[in-house]
C-alpha positions as CSV (number, residue, x, y, z in Angstrom):
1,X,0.0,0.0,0.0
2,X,1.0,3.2,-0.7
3,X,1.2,5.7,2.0
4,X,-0.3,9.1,2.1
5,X,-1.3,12.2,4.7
6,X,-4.3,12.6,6.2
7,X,-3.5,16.5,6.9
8,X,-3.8,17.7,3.6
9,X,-3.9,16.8,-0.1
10,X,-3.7,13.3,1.2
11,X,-5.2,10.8,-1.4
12,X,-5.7,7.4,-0.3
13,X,-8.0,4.3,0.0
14,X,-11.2,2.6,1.8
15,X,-12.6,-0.5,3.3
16,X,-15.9,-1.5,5.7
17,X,-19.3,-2.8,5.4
18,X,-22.9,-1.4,5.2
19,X,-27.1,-1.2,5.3
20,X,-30.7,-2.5,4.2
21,X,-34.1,-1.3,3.1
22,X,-37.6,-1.5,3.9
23,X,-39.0,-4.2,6.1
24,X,-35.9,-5.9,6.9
25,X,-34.8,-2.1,7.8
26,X,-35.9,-2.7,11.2
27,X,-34.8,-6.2,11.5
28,X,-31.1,-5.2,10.8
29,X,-30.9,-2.2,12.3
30,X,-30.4,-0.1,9.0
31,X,-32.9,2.8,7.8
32,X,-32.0,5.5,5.4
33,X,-31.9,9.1,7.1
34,X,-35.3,10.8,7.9
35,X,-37.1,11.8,4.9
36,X,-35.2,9.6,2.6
37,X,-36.9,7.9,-0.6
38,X,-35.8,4.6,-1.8
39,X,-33.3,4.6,-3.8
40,X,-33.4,2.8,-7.8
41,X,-31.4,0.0,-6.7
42,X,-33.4,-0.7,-3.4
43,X,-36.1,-1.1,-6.0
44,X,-34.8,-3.7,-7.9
45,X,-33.9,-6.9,-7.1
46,X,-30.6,-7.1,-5.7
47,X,-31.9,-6.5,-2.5
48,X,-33.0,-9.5,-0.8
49,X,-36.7,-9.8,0.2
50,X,-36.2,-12.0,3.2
51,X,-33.1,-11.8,5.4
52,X,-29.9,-9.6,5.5
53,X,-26.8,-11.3,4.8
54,X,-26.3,-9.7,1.7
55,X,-25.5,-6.7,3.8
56,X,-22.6,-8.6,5.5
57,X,-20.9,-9.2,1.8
58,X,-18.7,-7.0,-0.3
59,X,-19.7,-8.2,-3.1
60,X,-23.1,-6.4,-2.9
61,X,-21.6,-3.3,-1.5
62,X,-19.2,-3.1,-4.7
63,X,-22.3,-3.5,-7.0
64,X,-24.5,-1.5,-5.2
65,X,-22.0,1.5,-5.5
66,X,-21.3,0.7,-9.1
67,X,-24.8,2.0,-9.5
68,X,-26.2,4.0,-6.9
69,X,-25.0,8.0,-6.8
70,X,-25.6,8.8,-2.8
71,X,-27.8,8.0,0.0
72,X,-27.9,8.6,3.6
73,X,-28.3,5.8,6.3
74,X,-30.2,6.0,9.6
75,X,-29.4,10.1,10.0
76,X,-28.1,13.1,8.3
77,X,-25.1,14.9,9.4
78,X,-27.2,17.9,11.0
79,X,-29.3,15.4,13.2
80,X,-25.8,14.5,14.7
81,X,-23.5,17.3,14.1
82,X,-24.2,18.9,18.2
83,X,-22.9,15.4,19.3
84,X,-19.7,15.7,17.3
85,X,-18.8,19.0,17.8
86,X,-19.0,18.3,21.4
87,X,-17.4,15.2,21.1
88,X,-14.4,16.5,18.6
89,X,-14.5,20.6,20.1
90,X,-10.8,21.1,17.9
91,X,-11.9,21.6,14.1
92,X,-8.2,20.4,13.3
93,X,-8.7,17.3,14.9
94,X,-7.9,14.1,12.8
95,X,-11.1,12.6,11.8
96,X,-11.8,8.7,10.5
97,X,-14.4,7.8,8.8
98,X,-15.1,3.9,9.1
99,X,-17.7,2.2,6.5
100,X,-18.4,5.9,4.8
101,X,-20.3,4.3,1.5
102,X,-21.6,7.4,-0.5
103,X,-23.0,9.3,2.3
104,X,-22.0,12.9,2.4
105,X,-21.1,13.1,6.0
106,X,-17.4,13.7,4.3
107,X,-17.9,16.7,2.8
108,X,-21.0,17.7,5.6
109,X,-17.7,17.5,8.1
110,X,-15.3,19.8,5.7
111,X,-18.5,22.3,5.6
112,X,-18.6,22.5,9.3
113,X,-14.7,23.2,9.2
114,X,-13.3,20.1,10.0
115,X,-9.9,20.2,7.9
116,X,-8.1,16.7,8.6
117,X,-10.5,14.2,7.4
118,X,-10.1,10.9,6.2
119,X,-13.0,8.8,5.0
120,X,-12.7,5.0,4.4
121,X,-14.6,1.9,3.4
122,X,-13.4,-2.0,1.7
123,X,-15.5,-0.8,-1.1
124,X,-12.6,0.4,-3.7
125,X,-15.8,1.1,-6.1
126,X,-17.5,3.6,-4.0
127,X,-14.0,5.4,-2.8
128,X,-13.4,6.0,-6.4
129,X,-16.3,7.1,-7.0
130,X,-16.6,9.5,-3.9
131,X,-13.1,11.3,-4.4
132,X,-14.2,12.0,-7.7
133,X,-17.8,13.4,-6.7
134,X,-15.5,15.3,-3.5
135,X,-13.0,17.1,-5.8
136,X,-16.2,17.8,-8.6
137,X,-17.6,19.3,-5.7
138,X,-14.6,21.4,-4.9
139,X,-13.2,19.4,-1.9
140,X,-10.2,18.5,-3.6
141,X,-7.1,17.9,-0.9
142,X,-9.5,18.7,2.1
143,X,-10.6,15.1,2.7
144,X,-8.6,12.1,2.4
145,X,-9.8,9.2,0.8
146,X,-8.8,5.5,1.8
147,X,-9.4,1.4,1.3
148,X,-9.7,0.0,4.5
149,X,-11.4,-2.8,6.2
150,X,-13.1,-1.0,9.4
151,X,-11.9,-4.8,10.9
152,X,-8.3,-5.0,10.0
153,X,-7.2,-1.3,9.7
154,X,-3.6,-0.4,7.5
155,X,-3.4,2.3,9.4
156,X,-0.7,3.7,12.0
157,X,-1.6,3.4,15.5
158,X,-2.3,6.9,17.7
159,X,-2.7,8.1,14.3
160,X,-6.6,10.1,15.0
161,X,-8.3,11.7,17.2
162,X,-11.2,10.8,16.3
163,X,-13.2,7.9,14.7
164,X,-16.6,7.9,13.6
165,X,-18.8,5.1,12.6
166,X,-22.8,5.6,10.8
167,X,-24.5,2.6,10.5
168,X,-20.8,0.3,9.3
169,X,-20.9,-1.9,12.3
170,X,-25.0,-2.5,11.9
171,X,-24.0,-3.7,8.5
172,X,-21.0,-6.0,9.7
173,X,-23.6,-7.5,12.2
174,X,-26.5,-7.4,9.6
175,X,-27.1,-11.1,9.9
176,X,-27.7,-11.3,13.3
177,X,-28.8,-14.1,15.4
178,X,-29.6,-13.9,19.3
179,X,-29.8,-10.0,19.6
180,X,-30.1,-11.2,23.5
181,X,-27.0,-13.4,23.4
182,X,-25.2,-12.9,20.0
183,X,-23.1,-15.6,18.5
184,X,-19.2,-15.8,19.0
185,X,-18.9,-14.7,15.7
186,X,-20.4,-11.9,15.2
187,X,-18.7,-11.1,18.5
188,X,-15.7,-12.1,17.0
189,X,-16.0,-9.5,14.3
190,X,-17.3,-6.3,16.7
191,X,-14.0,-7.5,18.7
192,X,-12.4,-6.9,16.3
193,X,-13.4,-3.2,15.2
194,X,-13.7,-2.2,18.5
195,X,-9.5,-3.6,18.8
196,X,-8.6,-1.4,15.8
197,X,-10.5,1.8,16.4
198,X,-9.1,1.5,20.1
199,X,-5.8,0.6,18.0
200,X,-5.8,4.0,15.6
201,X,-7.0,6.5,17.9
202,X,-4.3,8.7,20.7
203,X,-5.1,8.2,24.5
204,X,-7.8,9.9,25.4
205,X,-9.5,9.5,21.7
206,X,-13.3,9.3,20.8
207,X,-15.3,6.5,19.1
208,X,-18.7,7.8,18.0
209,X,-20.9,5.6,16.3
210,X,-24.3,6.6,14.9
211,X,-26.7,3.1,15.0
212,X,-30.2,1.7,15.0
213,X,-28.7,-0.5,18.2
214,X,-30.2,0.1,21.8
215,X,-27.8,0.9,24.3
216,X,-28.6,-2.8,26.0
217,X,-27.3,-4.6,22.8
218,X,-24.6,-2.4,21.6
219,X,-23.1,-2.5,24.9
220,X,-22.3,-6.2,24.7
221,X,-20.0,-5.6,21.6
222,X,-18.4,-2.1,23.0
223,X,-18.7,-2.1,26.2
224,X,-18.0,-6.5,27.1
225,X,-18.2,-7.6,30.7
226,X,-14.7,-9.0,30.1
227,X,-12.5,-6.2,30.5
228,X,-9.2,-7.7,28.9
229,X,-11.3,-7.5,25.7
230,X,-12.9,-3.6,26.9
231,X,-11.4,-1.2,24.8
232,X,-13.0,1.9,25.6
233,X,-12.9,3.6,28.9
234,X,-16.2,5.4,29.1
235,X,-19.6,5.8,27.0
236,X,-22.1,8.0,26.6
237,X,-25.5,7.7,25.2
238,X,-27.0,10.4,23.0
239,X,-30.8,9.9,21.2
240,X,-31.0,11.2,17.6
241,X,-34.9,12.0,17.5
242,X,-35.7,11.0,13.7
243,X,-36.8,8.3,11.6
244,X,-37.1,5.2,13.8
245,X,-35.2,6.9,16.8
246,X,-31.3,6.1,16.2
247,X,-28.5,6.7,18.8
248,X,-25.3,8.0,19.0
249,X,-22.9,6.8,21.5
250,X,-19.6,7.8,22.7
251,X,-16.4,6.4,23.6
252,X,-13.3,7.1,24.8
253,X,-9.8,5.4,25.0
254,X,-7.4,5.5,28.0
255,X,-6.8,9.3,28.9
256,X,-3.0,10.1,28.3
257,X,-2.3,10.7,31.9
258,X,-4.2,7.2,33.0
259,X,-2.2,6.1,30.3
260,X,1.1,7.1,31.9
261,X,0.8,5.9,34.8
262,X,-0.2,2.6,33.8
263,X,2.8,2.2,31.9
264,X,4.9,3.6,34.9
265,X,3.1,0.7,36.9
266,X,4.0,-2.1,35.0
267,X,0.4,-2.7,33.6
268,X,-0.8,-2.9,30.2
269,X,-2.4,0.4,28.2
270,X,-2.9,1.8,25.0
271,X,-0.4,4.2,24.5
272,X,0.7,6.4,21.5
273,X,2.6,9.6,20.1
274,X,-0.6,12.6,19.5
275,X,1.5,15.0,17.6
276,X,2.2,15.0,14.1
277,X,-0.4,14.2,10.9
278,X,-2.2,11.5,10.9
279,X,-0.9,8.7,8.6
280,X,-2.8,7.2,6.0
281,X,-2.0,3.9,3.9
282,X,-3.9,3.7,0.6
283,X,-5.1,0.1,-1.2
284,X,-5.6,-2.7,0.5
């Protein structure tokens, strides 16, 4: 892969997965944002009438975004933006995008005066496609584009400040099972986001991540009982009032100073430089 910055004219490349439609909608935990139509290709048939593990493939992502222009999942950016800018206060923060697709919360971001953004997604179809529509749109070096799977990250450690997640993980875990007591696998997978967010992000970073999934049942995959496998230090719970009623939830890593002296102690932290750009790996 070839490396890149995130700070600037960075160019680079995605990977993560994605969403549903009408009745299953509710049943996976993926809704377009309030006031959304159906899209064409929600129309036709390569969306599945019963079940959701198309979701859970790249294959349907990459021909989905061969066809389909833009559309927003569960909420737009200004149903959220007073829980980011809270969240991420300095505009020059380092921003990830995980599972972006061809929502616009990108360039939404760079309009609110976010300058150090990178957006990603395992769909090398839609990034293409989206750095194209970002510099038509007269973006050009102010967002970063890169393929990345949200699960096994190219990308350095400590390397953001921020990480933000709309509806990628309810994708990943599309095909469900035991909502009450979900199976190793999928737990297996959410592990394994939650270990490479965690991973990317400085001491003292924020996770935020916009979903259709109740605090109850997002809080086994974020938030385990087993703390060897906890990443995330604290969580709060924000309700985004649209649509089917969404949430936004965030998490922090190990503060810098907690950080410190667990080092100094002996014990195991996540640790990691702040300063400098964020680096950015493009391809796969």
């Amino acid at each position: 892969m070839a490396p890149a910055s995130a700070a600037g004219a960075a160019d680079v490349q995605p990977r993560a997965p994605r969403y549903s439609r009408t009745v299953p909608r509710r049943r996976c935990g993926i809704a377009p944002a309030a006031g959304a139509t159906r899209t064409a290709f929600e129309a036709g048939t390569l969306i599945p009438r019963v079940g959701s593990a198309a979701y859970t493939t790249h294959e349907y992502w990459e021909r989905r975004f061969a066809e389909e222009e833009s559309y927003e999942w569960l909420a737009a950016y200004r149903d959220v933006a007073s829980v980011v800018r809270a969240a991420v206060p300095d505009k020059a923060a380092r921003v990830l995008l995980v599972g972006t697709g061809n929502s616009s919360l990108p360039m939404d971001l760079a309009d609110d005066g976010y300058s150090r953004v990178v957006a990603t997604d395992y769909s090398a179809v839609v990034i293409q496609r989206m750095r194209e529509r970002a510099v038509a749109g007269g973006y050009g070096d102010r967002i970063g584009w890169a393929v990345q799977d949200m699960r096994a990250l190219t990308l350095s450690p400590s390397s953001f400040d921020a990480v933000i997640d709309k509806a990628g993980m309810d994708a990943l875990l599309a095909d469900g099972g035991d909502t009450w007591s979900p199976p190793p696998a999928l737990l297996a997978q959410a592990q394994s986001v939650a270990d490479e967010v965690a991973r990317v992000l400085v001491p003292g970073g924020v996770f935020i991540q916009i979903t259709f999934s109740q605090p109850h049942f997002r809080r086994l995959y974020l938030m385990p009982k087993d703390e060897s496998k906890r990443r995330f230090v604290s969580w709060e719970r924000h309700d985004i009032p649209v649509g089917l009623g969404y949430f936004a939830y965030v998490l922090r890593t190990v503060a810098p100073s907690a950080a410190a002296a667990v080092a100094s102690s002996g014990g195991a932290g996540e640790a990691g430089s702040a300063g400098g750009a964020a680096s950015v790996d493009g391809g796969r």
